[in-house]
N, CA, C and O atoms as a CHARMM CRD file, in Angstrom:
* protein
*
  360
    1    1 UNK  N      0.84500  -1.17600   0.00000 PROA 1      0.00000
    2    1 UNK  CA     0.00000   0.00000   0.00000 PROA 1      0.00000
    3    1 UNK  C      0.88900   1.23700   0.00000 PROA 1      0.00000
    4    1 UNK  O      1.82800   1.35700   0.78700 PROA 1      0.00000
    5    2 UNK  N      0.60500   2.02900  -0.78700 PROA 2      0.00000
    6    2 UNK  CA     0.95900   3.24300  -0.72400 PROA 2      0.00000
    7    2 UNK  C      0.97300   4.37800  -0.01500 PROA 2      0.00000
    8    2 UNK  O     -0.03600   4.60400   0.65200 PROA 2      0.00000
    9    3 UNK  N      1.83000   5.13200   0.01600 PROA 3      0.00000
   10    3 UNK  CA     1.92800   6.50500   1.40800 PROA 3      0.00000
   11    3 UNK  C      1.72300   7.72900   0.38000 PROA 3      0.00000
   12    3 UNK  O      2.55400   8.18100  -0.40900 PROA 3      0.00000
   13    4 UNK  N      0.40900   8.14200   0.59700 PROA 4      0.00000
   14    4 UNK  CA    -0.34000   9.21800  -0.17600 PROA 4      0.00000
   15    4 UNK  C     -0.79600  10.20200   0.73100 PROA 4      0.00000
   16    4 UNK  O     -0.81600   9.99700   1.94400 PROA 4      0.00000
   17    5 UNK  N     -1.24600  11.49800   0.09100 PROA 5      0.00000
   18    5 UNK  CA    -1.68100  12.29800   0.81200 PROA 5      0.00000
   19    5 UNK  C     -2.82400  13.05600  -0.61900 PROA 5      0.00000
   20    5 UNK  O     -2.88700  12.58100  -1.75300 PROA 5      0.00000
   21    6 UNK  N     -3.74800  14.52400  -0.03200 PROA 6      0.00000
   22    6 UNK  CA    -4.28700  14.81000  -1.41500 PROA 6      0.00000
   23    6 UNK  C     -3.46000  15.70400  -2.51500 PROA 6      0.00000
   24    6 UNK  O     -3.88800  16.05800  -3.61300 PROA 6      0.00000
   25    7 UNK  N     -2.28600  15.95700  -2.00300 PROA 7      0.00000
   26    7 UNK  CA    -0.93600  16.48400  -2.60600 PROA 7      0.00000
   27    7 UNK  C     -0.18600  15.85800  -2.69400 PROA 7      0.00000
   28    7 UNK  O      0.83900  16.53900  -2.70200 PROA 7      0.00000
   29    8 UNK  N      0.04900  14.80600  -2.78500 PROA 8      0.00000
   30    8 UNK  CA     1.32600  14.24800  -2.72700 PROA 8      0.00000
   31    8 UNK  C      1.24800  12.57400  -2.96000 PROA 8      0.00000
   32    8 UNK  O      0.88200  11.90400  -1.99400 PROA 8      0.00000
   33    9 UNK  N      1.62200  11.81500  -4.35600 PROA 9      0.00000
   34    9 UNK  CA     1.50900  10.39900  -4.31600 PROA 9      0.00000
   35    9 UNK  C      2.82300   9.68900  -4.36800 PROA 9      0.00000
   36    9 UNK  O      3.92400  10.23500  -4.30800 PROA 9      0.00000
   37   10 UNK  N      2.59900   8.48500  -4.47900 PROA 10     0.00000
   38   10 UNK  CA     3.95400   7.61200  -4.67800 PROA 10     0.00000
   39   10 UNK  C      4.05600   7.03400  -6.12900 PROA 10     0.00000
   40   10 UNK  O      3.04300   6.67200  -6.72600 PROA 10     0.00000
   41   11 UNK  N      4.97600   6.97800  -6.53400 PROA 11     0.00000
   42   11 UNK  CA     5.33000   5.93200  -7.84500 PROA 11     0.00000
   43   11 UNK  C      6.04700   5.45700  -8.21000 PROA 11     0.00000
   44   11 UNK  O      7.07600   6.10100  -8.00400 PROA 11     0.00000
   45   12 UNK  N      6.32400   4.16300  -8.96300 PROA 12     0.00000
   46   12 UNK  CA     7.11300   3.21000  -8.74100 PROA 12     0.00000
   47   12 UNK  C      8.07700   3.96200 -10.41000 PROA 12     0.00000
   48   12 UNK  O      7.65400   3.86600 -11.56200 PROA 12     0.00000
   49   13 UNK  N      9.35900   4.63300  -9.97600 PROA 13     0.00000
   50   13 UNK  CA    10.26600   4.72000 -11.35000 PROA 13     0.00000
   51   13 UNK  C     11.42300   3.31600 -11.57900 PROA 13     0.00000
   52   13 UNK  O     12.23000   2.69600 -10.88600 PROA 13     0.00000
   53   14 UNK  N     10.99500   3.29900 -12.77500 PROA 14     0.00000
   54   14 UNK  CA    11.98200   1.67300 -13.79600 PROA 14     0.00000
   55   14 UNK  C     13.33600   2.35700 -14.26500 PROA 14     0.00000
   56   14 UNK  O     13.20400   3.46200 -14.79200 PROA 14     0.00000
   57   15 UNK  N     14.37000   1.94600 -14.16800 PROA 15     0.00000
   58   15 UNK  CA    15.20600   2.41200 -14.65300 PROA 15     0.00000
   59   15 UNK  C     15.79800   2.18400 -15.86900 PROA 15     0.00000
   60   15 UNK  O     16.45700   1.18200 -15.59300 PROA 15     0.00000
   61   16 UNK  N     16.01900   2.41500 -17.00700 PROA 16     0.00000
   62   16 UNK  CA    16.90100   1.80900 -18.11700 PROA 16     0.00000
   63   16 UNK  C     18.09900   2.24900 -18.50500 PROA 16     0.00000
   64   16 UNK  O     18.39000   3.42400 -18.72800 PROA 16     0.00000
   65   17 UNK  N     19.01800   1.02200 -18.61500 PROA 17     0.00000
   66   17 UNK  CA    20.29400   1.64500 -19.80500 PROA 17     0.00000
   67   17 UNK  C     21.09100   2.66500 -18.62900 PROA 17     0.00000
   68   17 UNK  O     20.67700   2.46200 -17.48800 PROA 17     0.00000
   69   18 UNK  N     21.89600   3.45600 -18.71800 PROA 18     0.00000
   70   18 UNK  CA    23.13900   4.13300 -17.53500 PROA 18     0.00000
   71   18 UNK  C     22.36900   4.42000 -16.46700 PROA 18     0.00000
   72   18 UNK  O     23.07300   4.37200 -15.45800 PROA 18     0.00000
   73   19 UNK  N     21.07200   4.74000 -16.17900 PROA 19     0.00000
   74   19 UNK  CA    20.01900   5.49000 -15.39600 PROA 19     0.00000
   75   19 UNK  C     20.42200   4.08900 -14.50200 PROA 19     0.00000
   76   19 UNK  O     21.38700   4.39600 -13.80200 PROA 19     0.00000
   77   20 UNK  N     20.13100   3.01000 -14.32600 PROA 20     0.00000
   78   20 UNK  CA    20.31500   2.22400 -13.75700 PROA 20     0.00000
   79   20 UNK  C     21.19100   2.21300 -12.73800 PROA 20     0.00000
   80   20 UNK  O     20.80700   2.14800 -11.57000 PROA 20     0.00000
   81   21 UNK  N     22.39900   2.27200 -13.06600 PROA 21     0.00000
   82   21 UNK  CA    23.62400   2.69800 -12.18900 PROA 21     0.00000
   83   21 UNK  C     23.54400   4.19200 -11.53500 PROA 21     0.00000
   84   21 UNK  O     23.84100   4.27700 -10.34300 PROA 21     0.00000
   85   22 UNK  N     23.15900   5.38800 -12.24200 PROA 22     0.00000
   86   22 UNK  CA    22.92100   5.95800 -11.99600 PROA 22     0.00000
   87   22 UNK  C     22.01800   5.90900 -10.89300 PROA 22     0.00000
   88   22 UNK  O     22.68000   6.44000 -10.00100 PROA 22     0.00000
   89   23 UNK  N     20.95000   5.61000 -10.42000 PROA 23     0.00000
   90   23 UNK  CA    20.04500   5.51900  -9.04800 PROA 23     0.00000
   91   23 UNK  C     20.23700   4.36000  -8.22400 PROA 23     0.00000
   92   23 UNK  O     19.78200   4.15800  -7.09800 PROA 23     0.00000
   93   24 UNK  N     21.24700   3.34600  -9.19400 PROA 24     0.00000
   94   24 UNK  CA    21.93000   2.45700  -7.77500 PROA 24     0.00000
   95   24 UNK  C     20.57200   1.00200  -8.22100 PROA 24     0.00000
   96   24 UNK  O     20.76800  -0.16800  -7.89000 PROA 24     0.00000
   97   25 UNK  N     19.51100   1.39100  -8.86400 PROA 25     0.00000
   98   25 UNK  CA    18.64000   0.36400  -8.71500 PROA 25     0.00000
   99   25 UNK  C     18.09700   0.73200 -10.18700 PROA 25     0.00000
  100   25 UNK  O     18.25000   1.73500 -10.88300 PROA 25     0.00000
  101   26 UNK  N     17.18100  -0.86000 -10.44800 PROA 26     0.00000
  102   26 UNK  CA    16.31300  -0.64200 -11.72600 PROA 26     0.00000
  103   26 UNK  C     14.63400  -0.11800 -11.19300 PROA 26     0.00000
  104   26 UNK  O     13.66200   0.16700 -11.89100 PROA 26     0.00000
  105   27 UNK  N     14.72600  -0.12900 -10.27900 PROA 27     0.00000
  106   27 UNK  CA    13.26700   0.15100  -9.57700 PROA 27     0.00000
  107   27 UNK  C     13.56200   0.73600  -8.14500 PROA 27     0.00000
  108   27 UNK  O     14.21100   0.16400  -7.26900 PROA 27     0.00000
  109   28 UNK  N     12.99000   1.93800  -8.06600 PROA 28     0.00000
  110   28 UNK  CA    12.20600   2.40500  -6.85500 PROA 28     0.00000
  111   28 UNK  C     11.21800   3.45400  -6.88300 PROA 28     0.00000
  112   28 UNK  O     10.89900   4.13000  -7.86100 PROA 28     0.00000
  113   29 UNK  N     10.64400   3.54000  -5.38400 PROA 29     0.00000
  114   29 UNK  CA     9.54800   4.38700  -5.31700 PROA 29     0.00000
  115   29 UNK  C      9.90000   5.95000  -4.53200 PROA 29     0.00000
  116   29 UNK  O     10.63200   6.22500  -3.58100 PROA 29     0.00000
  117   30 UNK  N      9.11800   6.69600  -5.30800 PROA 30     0.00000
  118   30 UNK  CA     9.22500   8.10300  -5.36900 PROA 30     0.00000
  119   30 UNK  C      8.49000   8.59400  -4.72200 PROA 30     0.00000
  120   30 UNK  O      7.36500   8.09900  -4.78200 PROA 30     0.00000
  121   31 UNK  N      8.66700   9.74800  -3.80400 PROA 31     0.00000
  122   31 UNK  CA     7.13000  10.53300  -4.19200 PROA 31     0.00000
  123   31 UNK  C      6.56900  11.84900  -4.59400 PROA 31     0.00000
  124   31 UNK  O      7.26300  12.80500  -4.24600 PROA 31     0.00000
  125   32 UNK  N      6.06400  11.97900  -4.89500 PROA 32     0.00000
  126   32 UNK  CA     5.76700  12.74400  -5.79100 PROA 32     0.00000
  127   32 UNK  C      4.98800  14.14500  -5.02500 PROA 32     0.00000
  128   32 UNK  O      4.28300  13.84400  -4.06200 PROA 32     0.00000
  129   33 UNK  N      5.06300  15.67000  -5.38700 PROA 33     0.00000
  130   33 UNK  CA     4.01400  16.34400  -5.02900 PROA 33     0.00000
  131   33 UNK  C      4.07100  17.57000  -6.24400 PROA 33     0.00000
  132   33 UNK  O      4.98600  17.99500  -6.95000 PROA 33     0.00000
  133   34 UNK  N      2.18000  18.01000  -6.07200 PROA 34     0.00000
  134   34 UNK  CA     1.89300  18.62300  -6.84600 PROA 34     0.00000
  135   34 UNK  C      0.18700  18.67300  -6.96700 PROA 34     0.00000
  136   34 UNK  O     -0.50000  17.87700  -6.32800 PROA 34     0.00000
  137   35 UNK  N     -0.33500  19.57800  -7.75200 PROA 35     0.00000
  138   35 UNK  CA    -2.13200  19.30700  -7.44400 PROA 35     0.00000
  139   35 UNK  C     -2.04400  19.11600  -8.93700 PROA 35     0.00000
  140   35 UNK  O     -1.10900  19.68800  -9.49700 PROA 35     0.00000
  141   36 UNK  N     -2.85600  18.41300  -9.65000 PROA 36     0.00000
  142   36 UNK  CA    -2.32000  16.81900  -9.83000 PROA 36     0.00000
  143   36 UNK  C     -0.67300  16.69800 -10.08300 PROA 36     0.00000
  144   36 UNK  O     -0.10200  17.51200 -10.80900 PROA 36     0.00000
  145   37 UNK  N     -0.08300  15.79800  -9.53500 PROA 37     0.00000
  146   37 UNK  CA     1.43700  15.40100  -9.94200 PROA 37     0.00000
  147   37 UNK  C      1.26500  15.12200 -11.19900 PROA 37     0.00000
  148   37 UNK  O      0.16000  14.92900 -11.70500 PROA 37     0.00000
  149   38 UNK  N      2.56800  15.07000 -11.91800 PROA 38     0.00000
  150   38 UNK  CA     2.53100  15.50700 -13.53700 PROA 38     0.00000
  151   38 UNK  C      4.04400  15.28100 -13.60400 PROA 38     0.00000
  152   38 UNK  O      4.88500  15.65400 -12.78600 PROA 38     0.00000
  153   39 UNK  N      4.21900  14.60800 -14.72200 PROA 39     0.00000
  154   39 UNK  CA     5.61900  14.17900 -15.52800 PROA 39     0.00000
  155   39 UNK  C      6.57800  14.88800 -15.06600 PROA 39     0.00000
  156   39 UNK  O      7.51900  14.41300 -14.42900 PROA 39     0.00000
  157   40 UNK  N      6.36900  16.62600 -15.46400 PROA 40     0.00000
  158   40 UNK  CA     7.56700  17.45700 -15.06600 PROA 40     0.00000
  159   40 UNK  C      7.81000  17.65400 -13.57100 PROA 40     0.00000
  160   40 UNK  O      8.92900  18.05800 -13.25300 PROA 40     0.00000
  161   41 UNK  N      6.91600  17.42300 -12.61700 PROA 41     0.00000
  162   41 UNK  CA     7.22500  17.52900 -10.90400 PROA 41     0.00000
  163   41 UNK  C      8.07700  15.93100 -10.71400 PROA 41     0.00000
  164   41 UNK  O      8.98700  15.89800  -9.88600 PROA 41     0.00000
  165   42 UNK  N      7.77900  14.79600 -11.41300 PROA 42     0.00000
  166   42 UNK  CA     8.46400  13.47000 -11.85500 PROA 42     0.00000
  167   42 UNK  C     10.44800  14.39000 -12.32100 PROA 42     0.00000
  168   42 UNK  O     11.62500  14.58500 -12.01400 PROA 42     0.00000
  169   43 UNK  N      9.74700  14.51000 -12.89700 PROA 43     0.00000
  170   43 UNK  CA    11.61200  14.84900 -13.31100 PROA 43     0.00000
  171   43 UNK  C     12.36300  15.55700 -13.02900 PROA 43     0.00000
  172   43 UNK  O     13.55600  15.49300 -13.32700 PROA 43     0.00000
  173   44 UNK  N     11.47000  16.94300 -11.96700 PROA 44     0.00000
  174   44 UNK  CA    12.30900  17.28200 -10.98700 PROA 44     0.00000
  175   44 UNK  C     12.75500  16.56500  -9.57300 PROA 44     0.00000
  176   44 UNK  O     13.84400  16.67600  -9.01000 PROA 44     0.00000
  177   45 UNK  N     11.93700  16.01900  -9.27700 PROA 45     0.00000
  178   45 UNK  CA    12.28800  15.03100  -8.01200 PROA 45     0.00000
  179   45 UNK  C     13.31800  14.15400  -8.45300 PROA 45     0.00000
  180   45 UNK  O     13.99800  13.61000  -7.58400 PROA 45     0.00000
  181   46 UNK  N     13.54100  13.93200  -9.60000 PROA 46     0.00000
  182   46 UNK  CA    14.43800  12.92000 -10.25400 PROA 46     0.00000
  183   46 UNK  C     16.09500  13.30800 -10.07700 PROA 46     0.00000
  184   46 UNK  O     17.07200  12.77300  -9.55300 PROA 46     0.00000
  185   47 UNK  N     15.80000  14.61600 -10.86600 PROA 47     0.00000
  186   47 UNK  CA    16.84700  15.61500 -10.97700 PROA 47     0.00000
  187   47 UNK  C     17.32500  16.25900  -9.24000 PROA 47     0.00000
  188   47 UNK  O     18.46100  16.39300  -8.78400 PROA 47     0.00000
  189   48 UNK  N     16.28900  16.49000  -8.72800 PROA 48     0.00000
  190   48 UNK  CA    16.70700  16.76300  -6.87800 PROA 48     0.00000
  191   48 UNK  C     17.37600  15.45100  -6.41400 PROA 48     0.00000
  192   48 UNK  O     18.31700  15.67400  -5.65200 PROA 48     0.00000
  193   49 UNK  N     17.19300  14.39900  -6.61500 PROA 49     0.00000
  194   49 UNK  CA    17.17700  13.22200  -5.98800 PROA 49     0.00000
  195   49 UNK  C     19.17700  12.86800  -6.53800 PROA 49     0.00000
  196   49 UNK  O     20.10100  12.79900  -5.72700 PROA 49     0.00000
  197   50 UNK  N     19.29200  12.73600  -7.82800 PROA 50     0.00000
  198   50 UNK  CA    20.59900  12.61900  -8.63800 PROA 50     0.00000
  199   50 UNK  C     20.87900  13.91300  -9.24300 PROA 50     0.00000
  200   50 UNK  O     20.30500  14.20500 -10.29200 PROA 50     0.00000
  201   51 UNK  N     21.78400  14.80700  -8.64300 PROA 51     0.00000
  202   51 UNK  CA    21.43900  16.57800  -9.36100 PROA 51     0.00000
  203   51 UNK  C     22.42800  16.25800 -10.02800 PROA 51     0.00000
  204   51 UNK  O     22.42400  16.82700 -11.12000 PROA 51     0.00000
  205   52 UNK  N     23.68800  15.28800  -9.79000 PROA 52     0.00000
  206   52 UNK  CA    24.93800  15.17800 -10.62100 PROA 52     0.00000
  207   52 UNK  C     24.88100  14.49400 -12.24600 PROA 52     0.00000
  208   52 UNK  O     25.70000  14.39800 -13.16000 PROA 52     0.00000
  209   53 UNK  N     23.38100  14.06800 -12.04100 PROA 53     0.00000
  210   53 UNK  CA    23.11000  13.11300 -13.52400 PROA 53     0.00000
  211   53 UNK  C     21.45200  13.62000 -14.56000 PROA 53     0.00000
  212   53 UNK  O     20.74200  13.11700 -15.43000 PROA 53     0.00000
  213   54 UNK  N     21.55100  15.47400 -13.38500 PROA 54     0.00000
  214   54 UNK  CA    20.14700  16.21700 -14.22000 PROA 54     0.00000
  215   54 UNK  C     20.03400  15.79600 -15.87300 PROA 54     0.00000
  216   54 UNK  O     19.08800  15.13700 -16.30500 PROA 54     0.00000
  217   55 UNK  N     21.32800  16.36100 -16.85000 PROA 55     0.00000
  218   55 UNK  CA    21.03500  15.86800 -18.37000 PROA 55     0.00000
  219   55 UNK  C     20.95000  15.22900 -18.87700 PROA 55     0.00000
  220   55 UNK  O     20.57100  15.32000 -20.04500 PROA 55     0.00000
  221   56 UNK  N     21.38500  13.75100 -18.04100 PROA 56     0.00000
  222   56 UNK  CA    20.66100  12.44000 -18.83700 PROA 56     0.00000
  223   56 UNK  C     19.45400  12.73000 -18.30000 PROA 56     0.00000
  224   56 UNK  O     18.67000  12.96500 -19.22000 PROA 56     0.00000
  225   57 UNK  N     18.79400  12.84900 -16.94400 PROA 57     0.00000
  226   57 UNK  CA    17.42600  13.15600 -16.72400 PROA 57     0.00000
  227   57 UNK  C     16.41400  13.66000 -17.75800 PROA 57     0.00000
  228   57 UNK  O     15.42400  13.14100 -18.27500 PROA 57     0.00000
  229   58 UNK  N     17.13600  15.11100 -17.90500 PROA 58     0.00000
  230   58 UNK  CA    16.68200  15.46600 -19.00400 PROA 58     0.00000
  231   58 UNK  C     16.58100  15.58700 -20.38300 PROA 58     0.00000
  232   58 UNK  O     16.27600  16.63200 -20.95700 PROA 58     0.00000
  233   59 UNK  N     16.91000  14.21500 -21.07800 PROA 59     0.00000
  234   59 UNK  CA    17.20000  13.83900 -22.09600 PROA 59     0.00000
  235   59 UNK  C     16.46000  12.61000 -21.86800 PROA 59     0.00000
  236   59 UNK  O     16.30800  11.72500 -22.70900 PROA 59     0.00000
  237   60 UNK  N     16.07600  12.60700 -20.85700 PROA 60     0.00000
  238   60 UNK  CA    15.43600  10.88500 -20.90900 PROA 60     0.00000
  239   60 UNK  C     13.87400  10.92200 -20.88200 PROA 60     0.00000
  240   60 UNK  O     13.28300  11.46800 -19.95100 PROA 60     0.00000
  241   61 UNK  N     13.09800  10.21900 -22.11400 PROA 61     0.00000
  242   61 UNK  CA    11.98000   9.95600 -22.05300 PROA 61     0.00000
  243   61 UNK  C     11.42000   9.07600 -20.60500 PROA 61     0.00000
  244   61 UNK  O     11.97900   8.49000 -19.67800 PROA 61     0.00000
  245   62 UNK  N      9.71600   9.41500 -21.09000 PROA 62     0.00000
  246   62 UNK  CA     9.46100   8.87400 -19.68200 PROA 62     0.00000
  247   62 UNK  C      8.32200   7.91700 -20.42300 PROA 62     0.00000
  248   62 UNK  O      8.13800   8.09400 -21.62700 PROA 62     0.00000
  249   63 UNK  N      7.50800   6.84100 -19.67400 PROA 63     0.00000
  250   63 UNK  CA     6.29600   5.90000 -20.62700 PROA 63     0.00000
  251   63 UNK  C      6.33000   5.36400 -19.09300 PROA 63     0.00000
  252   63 UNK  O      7.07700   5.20400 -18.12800 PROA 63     0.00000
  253   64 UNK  N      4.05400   5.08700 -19.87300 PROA 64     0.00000
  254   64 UNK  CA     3.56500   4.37200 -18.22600 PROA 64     0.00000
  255   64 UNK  C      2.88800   3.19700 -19.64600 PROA 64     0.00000
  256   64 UNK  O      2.07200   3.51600 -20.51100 PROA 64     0.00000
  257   65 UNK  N      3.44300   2.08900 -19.49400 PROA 65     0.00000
  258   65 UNK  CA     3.11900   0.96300 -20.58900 PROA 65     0.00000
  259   65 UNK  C      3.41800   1.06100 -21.46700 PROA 65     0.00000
  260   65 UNK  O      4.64800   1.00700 -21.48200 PROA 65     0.00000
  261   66 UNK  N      2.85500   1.25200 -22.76100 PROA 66     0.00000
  262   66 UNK  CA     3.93900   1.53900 -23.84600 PROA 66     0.00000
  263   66 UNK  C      3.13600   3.11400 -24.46800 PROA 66     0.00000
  264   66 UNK  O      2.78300   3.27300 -25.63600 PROA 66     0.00000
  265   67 UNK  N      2.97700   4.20500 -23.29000 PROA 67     0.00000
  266   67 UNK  CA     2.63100   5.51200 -24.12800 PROA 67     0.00000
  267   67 UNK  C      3.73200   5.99900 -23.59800 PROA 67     0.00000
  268   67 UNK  O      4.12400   5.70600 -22.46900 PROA 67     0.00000
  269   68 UNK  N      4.47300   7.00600 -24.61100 PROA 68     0.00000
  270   68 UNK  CA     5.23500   7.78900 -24.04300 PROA 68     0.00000
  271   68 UNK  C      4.37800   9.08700 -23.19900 PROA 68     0.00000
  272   68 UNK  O      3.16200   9.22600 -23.33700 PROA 68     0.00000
  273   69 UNK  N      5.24400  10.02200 -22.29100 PROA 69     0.00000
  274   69 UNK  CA     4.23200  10.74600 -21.55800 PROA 69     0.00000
  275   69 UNK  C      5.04500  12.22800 -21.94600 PROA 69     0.00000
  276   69 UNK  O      6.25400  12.25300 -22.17300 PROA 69     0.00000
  277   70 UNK  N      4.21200  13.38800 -21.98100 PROA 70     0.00000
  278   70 UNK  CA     5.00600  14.62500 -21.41900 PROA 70     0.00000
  279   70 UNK  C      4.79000  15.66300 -20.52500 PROA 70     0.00000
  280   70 UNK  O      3.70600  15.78000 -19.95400 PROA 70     0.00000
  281   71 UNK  N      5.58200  16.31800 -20.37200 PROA 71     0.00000
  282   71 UNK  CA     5.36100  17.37300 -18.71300 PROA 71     0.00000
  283   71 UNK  C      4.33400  17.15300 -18.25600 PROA 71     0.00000
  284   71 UNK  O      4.06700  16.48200 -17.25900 PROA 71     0.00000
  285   72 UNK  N      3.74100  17.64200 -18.87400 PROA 72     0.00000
  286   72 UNK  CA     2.43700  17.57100 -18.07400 PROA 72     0.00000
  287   72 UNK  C      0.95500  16.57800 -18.22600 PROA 72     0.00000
  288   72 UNK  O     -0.20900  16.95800 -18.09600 PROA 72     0.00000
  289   73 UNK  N      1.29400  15.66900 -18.43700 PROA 73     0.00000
  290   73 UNK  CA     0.10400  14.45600 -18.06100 PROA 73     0.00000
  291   73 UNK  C      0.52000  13.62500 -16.60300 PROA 73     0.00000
  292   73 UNK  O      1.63100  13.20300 -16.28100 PROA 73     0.00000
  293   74 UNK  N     -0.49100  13.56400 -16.01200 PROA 74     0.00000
  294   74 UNK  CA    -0.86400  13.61900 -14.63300 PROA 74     0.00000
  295   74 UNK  C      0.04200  12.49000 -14.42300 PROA 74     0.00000
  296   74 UNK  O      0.69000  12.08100 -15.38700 PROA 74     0.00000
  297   75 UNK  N      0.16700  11.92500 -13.24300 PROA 75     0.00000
  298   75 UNK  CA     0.42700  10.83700 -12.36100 PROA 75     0.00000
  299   75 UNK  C     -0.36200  10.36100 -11.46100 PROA 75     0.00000
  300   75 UNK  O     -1.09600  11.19200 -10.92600 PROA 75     0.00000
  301   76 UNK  N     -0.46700   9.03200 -11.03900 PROA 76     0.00000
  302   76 UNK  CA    -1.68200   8.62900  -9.86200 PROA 76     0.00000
  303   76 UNK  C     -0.81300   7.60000  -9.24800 PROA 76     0.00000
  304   76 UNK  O      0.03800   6.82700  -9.68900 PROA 76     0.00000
  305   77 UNK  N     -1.33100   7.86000  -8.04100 PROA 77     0.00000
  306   77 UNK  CA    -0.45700   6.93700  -6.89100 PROA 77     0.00000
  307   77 UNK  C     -0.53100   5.17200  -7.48100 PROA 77     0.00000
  308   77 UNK  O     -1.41200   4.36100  -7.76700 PROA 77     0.00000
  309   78 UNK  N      0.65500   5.21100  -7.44600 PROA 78     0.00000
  310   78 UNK  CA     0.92000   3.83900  -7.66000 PROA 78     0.00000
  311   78 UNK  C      1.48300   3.26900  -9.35800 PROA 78     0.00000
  312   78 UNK  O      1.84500   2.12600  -9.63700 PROA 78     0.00000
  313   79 UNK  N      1.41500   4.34000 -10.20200 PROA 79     0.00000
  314   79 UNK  CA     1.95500   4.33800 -11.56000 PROA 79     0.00000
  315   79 UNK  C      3.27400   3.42400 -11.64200 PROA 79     0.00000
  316   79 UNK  O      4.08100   3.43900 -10.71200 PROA 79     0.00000
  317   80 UNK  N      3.42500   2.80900 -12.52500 PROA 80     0.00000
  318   80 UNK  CA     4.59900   2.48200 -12.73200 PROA 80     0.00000
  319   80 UNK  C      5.11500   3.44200 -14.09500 PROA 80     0.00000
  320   80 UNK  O      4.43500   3.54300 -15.11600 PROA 80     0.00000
  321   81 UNK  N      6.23300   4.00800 -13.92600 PROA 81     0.00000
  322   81 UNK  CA     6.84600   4.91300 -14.82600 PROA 81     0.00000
  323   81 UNK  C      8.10000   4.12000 -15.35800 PROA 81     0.00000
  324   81 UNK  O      8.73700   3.31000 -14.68400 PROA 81     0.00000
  325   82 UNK  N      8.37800   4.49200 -16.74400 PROA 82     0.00000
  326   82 UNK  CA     9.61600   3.88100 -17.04400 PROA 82     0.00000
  327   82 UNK  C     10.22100   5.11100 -17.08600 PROA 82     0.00000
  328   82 UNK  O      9.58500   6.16500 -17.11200 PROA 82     0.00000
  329   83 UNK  N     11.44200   5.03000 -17.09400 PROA 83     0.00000
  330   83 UNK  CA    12.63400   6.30500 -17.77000 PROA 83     0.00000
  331   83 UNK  C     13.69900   5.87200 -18.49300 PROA 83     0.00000
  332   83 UNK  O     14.56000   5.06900 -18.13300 PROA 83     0.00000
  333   84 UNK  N     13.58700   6.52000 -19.67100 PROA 84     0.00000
  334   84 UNK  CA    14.25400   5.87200 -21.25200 PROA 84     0.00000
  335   84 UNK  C     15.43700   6.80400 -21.05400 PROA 84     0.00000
  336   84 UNK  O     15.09600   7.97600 -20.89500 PROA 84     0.00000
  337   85 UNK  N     16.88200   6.54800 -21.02000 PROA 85     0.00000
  338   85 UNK  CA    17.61100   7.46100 -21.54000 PROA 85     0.00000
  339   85 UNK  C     17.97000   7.37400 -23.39600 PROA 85     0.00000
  340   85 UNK  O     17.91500   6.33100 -24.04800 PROA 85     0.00000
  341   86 UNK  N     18.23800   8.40000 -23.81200 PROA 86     0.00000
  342   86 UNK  CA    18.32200   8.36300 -25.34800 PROA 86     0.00000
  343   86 UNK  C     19.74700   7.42700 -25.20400 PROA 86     0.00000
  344   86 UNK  O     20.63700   7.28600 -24.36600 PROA 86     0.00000
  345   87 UNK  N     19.29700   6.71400 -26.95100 PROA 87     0.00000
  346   87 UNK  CA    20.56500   5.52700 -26.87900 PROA 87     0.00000
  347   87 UNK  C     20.93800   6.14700 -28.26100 PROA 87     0.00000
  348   87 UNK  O     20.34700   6.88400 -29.05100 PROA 87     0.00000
  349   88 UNK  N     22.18000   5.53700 -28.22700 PROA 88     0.00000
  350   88 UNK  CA    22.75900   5.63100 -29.90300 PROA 88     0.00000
  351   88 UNK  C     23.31200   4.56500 -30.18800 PROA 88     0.00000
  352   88 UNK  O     23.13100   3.77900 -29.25700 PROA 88     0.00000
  353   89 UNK  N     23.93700   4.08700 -31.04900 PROA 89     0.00000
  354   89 UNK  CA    24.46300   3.49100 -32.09700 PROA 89     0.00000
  355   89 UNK  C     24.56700   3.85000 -33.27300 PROA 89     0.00000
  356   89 UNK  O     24.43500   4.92000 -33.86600 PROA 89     0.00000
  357   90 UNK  N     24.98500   2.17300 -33.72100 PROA 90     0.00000
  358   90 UNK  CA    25.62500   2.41100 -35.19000 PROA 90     0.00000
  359   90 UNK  C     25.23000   1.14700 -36.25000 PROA 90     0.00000
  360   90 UNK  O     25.63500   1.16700 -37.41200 PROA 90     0.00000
């Protein structure tokens, strides 16, 4: 069960690709605040949380299943979020 408030939810962020190492884990839970929480309050907590690794943050897509999301579409307690960092190759 989740630790919610009417400002403030939890959500579960996935990690992919350097982000991984970067937060030490492929999964943990966040929480979130905002009236509704929303992608971009997501990626500042992200960015507060790892401030040394903000531009992959911000370079990194975000998806709850397979939609990608942006700034501002909501969040609800208990989301599972992925976070894509951009890849390259060849």
């Amino acid at each position: 069960m989740s630790n919610t408030t009417a400002n403030q939810i939890e959500v579960v962020v996935e990690c992919h690709g350097a982000l991984t190492q970067t937060f030490g884990n492929d999964a943990f839970r966040l929480q979130l605040a905002g009236d509704p929480p929303n992608v971009t309050a997501l990626m500042q907590a992200l960015r507060e949380r790892q401030p040394q690794a903000s531009t992959l943050i911000e370079r990194s897509a975000v998806a709850r299943g397979d939609q990608l999301l942006n700034g501002t579409q909501t969040l609800a307690a208990d989301d599972r979020v992925a976070l894509i960092p951009p890849v390259s190759g060849g």
